[in-house]
DRENLUM-436874 format. One record per residue (C-alpha): residue number from 1; x, y, z. Coordinates in nm, 2 decimals. Layout:
N
 pos      u      v      w
 NUM      X      Y      Z
...
This chain:
339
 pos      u      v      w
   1  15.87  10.07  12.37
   2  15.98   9.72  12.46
   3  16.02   9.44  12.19
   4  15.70   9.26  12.39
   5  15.48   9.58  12.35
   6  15.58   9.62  11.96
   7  15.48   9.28  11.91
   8  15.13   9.30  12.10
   9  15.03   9.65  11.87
  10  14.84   9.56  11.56
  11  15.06   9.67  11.18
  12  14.77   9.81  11.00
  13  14.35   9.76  11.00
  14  14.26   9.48  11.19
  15  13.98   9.19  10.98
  16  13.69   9.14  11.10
  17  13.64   8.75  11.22
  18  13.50   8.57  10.91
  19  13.20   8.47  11.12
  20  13.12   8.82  11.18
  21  13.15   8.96  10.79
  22  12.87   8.66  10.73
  23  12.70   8.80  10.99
  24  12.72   9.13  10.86
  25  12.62   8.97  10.48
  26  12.35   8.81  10.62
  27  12.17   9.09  10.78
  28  12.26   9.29  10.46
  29  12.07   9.04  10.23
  30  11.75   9.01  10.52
  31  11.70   9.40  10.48
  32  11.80   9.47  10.08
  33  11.67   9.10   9.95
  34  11.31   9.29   9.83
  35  11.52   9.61   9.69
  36  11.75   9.37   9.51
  37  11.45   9.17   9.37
  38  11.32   9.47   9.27
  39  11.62   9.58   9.03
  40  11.64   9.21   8.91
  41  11.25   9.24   8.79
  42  11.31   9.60   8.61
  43  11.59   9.41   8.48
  44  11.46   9.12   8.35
  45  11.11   9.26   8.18
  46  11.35   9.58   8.05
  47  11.54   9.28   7.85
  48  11.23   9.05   7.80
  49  11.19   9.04   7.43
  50  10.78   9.07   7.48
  51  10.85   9.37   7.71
  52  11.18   9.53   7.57
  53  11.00   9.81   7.38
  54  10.72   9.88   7.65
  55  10.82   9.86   8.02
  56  11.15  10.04   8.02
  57  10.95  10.37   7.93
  58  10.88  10.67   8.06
  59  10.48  10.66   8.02
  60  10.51  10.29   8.22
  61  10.71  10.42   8.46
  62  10.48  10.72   8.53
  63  10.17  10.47   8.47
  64  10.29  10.24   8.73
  65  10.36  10.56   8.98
  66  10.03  10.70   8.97
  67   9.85  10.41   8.98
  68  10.05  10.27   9.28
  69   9.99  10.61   9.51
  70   9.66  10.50   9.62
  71   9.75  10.17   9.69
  72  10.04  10.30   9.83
  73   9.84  10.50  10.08
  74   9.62  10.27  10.14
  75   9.94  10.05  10.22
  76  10.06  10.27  10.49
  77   9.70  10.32  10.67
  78   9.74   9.95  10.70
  79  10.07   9.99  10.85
  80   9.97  10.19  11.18
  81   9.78   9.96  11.32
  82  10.01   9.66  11.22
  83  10.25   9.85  11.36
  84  10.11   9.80  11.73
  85  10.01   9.44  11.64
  86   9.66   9.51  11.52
  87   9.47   9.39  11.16
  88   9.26   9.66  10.97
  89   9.11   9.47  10.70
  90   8.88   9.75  10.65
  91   9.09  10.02  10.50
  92   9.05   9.93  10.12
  93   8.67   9.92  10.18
  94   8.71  10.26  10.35
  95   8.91  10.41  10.10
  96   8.63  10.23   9.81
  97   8.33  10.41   9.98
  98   8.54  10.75  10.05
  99   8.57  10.76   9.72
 100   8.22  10.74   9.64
 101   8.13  10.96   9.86
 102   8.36  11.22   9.76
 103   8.31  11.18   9.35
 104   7.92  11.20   9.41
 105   8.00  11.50   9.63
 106   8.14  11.68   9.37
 107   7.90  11.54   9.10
 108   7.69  11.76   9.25
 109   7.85  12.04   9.27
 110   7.99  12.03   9.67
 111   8.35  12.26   9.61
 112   8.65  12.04   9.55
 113   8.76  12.12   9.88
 114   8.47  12.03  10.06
 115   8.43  11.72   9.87
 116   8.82  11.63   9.99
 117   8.74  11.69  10.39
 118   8.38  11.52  10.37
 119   8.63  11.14  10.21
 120   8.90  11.26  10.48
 121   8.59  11.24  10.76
 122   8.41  10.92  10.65
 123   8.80  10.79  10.71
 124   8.78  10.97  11.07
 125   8.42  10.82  11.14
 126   8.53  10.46  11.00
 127   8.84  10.48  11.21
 128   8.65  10.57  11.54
 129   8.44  10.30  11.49
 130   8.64  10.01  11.45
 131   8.82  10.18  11.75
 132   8.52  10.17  11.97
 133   8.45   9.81  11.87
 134   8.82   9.67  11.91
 135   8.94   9.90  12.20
 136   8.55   9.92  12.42
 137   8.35   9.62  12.35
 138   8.66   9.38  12.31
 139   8.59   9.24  11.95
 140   8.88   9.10  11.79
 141   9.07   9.34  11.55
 142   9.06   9.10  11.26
 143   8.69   9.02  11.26
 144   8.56   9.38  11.33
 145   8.74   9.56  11.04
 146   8.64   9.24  10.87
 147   8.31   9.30  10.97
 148   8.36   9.67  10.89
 149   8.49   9.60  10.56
 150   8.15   9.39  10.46
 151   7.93   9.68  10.59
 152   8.11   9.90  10.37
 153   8.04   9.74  10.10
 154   7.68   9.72  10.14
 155   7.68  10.10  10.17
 156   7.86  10.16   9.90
 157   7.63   9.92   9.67
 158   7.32  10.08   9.83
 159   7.48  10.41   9.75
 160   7.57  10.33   9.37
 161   7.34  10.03   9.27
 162   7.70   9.93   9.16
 163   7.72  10.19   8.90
 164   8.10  10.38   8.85
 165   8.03  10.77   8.90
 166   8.18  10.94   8.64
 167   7.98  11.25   8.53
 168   8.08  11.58   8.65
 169   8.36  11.56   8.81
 170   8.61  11.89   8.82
 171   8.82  11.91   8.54
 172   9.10  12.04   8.80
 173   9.07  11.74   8.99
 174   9.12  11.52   8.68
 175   9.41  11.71   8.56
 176   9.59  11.69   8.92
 177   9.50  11.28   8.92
 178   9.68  11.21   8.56
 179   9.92  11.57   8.54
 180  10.30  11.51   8.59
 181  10.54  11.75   8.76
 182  10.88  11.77   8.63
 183  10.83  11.40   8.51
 184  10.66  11.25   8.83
 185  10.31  11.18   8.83
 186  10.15  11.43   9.11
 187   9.95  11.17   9.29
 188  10.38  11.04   9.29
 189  10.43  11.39   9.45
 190  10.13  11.37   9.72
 191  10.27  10.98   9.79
 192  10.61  11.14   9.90
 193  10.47  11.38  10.12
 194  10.21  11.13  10.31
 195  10.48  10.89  10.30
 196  10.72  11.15  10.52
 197  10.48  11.23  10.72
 198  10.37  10.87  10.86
 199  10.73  10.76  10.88
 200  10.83  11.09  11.11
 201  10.50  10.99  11.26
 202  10.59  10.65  11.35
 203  10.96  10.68  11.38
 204  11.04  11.04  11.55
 205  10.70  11.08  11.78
 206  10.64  10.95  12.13
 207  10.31  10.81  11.96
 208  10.47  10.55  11.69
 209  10.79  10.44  11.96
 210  10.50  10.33  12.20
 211  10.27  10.21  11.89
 212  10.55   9.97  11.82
 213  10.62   9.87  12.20
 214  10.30   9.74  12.22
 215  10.32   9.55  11.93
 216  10.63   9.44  12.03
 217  10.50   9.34  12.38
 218  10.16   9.40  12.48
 219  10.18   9.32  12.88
 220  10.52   9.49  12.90
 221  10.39   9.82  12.75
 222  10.10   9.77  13.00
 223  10.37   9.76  13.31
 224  10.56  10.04  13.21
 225  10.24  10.27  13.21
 226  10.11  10.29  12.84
 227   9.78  10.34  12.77
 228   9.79  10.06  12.50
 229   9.39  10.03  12.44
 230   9.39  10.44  12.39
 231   9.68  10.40  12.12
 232   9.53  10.12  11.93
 233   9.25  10.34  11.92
 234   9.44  10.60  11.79
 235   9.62  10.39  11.52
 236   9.26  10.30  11.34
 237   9.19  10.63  11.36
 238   9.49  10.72  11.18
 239   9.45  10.46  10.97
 240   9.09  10.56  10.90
 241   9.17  10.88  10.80
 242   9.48  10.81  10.58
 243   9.26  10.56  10.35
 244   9.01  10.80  10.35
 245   9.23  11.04  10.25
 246   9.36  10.80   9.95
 247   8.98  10.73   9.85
 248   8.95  11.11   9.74
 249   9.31  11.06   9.55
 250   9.12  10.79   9.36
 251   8.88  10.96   9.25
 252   9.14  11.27   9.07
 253   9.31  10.95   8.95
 254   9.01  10.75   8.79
 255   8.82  11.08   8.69
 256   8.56  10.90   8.87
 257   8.45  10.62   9.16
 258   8.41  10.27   9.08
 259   8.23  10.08   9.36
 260   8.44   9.77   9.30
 261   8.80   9.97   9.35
 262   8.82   9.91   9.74
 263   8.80   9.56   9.74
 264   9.09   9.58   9.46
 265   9.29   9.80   9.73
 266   9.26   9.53  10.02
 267   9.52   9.25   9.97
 268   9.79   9.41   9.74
 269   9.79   9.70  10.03
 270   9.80   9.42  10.35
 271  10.04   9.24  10.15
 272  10.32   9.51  10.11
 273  10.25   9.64  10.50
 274  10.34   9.27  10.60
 275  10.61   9.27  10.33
 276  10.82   9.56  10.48
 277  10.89   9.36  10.82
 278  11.12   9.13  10.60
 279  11.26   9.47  10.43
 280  11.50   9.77  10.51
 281  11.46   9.69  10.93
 282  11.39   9.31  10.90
 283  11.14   9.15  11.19
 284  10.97   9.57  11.24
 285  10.74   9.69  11.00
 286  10.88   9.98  10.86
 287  10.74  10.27  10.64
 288  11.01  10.23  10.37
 289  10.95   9.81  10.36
 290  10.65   9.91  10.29
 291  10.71  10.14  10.03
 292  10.95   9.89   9.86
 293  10.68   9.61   9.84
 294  10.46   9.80   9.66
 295  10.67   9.86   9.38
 296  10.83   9.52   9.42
 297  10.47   9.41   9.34
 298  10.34   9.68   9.10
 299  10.64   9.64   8.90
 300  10.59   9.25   8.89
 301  10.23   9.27   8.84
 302  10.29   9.54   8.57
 303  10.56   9.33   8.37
 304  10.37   9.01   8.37
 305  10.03   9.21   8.18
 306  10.24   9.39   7.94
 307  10.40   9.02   7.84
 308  10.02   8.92   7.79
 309   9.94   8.71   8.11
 310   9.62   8.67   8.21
 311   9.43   8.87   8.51
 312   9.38   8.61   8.79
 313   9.79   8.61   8.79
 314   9.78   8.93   8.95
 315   9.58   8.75   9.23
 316   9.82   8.46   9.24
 317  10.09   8.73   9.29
 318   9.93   8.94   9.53
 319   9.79   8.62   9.76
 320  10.14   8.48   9.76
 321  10.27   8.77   9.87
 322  10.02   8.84  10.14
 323  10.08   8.45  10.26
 324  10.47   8.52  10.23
 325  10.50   8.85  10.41
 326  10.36   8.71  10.69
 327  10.52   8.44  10.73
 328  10.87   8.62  10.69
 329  10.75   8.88  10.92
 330  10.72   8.58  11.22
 331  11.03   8.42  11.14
 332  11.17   8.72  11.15
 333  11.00   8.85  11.44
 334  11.08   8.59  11.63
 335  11.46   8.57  11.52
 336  11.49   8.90  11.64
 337  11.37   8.88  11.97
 338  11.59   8.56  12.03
 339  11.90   8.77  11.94
């Protein structure tokens, strides 16, 4: 080897440009901001002297797990559609009168299962029609689950007189909502499992890759031969189902239905599914964003009652969020298709 080609061959690792290591911090800090906010709230109320003895426990930790599965669920029925640039405002209300539904069911008497599969098809029924509306007569997504959502609720009132259901309800049922398996709450469990399944839904199936290329591009999805009004169909079905699904899950966690719980499910689930886009895969909403935001937000929520704050903060918190997740999620959006 000639003195010129020893001096043209790198003597150890070559460092990256400093432009591109900030590059490379920057993108780390847009997908792992929420997860590091996250530790710095666990953190903070675990060492707050009016939280110290309570939040850092076991029974909050499991208390915050279970109650955050349905929400959670809820969160990621709200996802599908957002994921091909579609609004469901109507999936707490659907998960609300599921749950109604199914606790009356079994009430009466209707077998567990039974009771499960009837919340699991008011979901599917729900889901079709806000399909039918958005997809066939051309309403716009937005006002018809909106619309949706306000129908609900007058069938749930006419249903209940705005009375919880309580009485009856299968002791095995209860014991699933509140039990714990080795330490995790079981709704915790059943939260895993629907959470694999919509991210290999949504991530590994033709179905999600085209959900998300026509939310990603609506005319180009068109071109290239997808049959976009079939699969935003398809995406309030799904989500129709899932938050009927999570409306049963209520009921094992409450012991009970509360006619009021769906409107409570609404904004804390719309705010995480716009809260993933600007977490994990920043400008995409993600299944895992998701997932992150609801504990970002349960934990936050969770810490500010047990250091006495009063209950409209929770709405405060939840309302930001909303307003901030989508807002990060355009910005980010569109910072992602200018790269």
């Amino acid at each position: 080897m000639s003195a010129t080609q020893r001096a043209q061959v790198p003597e150890g690792p070559v460092a990256a440009p400093p432009s591109e290591r900030q590059g490379r911090a920057v993108r780390f800090l847009e997908a792992y901001a929420l997860v590091i906010l996250l530790g710095v709230v666990i953190v903070f109320f675990s060492l707050y002297s009016k939280t110290s003895d309570t939040f850092p426990t076991v029974g909050n930790f499991q208390a915050v797990v279970g109650n955050q599965a349905v929400v959670a669920i809820v969160a990621l029925a709200a996802l599908i559609p957002i994921a091909c640039n579609e609004w469901d405002l109507s999936v707490g209300a659907t998960a609300g009168v599921s749950s109604i539904y199914v606790a009356s069911a079994m009430s009466n008497g209707t077998p567990v299962l039974v009771a499960i599969l009837l919340g699991l098809g008011i979901g599917l029924v729900v889901g079709l029609f806000n399909a039918i509306v958005v997809t066939r007569i051309g309403v716009n997504g937005i006002i018809a689950t909106l619309g949706t959502a306000t129908l609900l609720a007058g069938v749930t009132q006419a249903k209940t007189g705005g009375v919880a259901i309580v009485a009856n309800i299968p002791q095995s049922v209860v014991s699933f909502g509140s039990g714990n398996w080795l330490g995790i709450p079981k709704a915790g469990w059943l939260l895993i499992v629907v959470t694999l399944g919509v991210y290999y839904m949504l991530n590994h199936t033709p179905f999600g890759r085209y959900l998300y290329a026509v939310g990603a591009n609506l005319d180009a999805a068109r071109l290239v031969g997808l049959r976009s009004n079939r699969l935003i169909g398809l995406s309030f079905v799904a989500a129709g189902v899932l938050a009927g699904g999570a409306g049963a899950l209520q009921v094992a966690r409450a012991g009970g239905a509360d006619p009021r719980v769906g409107e409570q499910f609404t904004l804390p689930a719309l705010a995480a599914a716009f809260l993933s886009a600007a977490a994990i895969q920043p400008g995409r909403y993600n299944v895992w964003g998701t997932i992150v935001a609801i504990f970002f937000l349960a934990a936050l929520n969770a810490g500010l009652n047990l250091a006495g704050s009063q209950d409209y903060v929770t709405n405060f918190v939840n309302g930001a969020a909303l307003i901030i997740g989508v807002g990060l999620a355009a910005y980010l959006g569109r910072k992602r298709k200018g790269a």
